[in-house]
C-alpha positions in Angstrom: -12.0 5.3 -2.2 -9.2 3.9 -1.2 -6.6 5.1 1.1 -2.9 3.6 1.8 -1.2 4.4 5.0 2.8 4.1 5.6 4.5 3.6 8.8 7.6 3.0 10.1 10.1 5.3 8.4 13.0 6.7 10.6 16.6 8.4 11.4 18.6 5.3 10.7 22.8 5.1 11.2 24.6 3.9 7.4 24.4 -0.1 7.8 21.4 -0.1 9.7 17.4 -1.8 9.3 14.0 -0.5 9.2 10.9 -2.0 8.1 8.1 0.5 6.4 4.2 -0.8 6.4 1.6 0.4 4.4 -2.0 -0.8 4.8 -4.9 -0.3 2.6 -8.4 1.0 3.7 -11.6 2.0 1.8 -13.7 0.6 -0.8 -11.6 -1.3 -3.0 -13.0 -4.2 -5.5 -9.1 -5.9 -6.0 -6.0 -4.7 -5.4 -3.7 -6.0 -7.7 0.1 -4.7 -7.5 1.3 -3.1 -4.2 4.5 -1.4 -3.8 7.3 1.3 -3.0 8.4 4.3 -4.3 10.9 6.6 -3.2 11.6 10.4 -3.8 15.1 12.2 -2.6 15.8 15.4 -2.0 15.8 17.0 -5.8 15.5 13.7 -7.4 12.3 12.3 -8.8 10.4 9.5 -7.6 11.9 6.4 -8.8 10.3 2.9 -8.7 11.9 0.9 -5.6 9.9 -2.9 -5.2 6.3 -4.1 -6.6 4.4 -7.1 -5.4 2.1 -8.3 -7.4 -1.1 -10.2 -5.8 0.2 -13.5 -7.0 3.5 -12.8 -4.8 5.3 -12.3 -7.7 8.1 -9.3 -7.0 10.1 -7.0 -8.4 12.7 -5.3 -7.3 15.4 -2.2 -8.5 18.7 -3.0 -9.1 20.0 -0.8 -5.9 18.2 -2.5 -3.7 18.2 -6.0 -4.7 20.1 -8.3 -2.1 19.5 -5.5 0.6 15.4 -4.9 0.5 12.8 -7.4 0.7 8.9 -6.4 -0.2 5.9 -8.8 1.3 2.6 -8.7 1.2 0.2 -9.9 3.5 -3.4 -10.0 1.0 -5.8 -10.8 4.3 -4.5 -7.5 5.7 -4.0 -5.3 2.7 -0.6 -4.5 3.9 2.3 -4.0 2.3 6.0 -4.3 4.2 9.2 -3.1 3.2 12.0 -4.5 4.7 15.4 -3.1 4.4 18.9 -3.6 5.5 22.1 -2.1 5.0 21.3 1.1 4.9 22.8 3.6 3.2 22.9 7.8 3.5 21.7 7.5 -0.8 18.4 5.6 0.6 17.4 8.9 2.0 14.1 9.7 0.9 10.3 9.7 1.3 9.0 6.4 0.7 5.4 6.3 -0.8 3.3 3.5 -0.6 1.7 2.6 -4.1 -1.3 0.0 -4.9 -3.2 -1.1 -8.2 -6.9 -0.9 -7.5 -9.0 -2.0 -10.1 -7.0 -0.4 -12.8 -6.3 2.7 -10.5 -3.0 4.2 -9.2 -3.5 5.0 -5.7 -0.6 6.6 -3.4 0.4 6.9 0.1 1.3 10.3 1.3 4.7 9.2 2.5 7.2 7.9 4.8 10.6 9.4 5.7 13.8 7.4 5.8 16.2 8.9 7.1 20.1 7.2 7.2 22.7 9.3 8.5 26.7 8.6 7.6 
């Protein structure tokens, strides 16, 4: 079984940084793709930044220019870094991993940006 815990989401001013970590635990054979997902408030949960095991990325058009996704394979962690900040990034950030043909989720991070 493998687990993925997030860290690091916030209250945040518009313009502002944070950097969300997920790390992997648990019996896992290979984890391929790693990733982030985000849910807002009445919205549903939308596709943010993948990383494939290669380092291969991809990225949504919102945040492209302003978030950067890494990986480090040694640790099975995941980071998220993102700038310029906006009140629209408000959401709950899930951490999301490829195990061996699996989805596997995070429980959640909340980013919080304020105007």
């Amino acid at each position: 079984q493998v687990q993925l815990v997030e860290s690091g989401g916030d209250l945040v001013q518009a313009g502002g940084s944070l950097r969300l970590s997920c790390a992997a635990s648990g019996s896992m054979s290979k984890i391929d793709v790693m990733g982030w997902y985000r849910q807002a408030p009445g919205k549903q949960r939308e596709e943010v930044a993948l990383v494939s095991s290669a380092g291969s990325t991809k990225y949504a058009d919102f945040v492209k220019g302003r978030f950067t996704i890494s990986r480090d394979n040694a640790k099975r962690t995941v980071y998220l870094q993102m700038n310029s900040l906006t009140p629209e990034d408000t959401a709950v950030y899930y951490c999301y991993a490829v195990n061996a043909g699996y989805d596997v989720w995070g429980l959640g991070t909340l980013v919080t940006v304020s105007s």
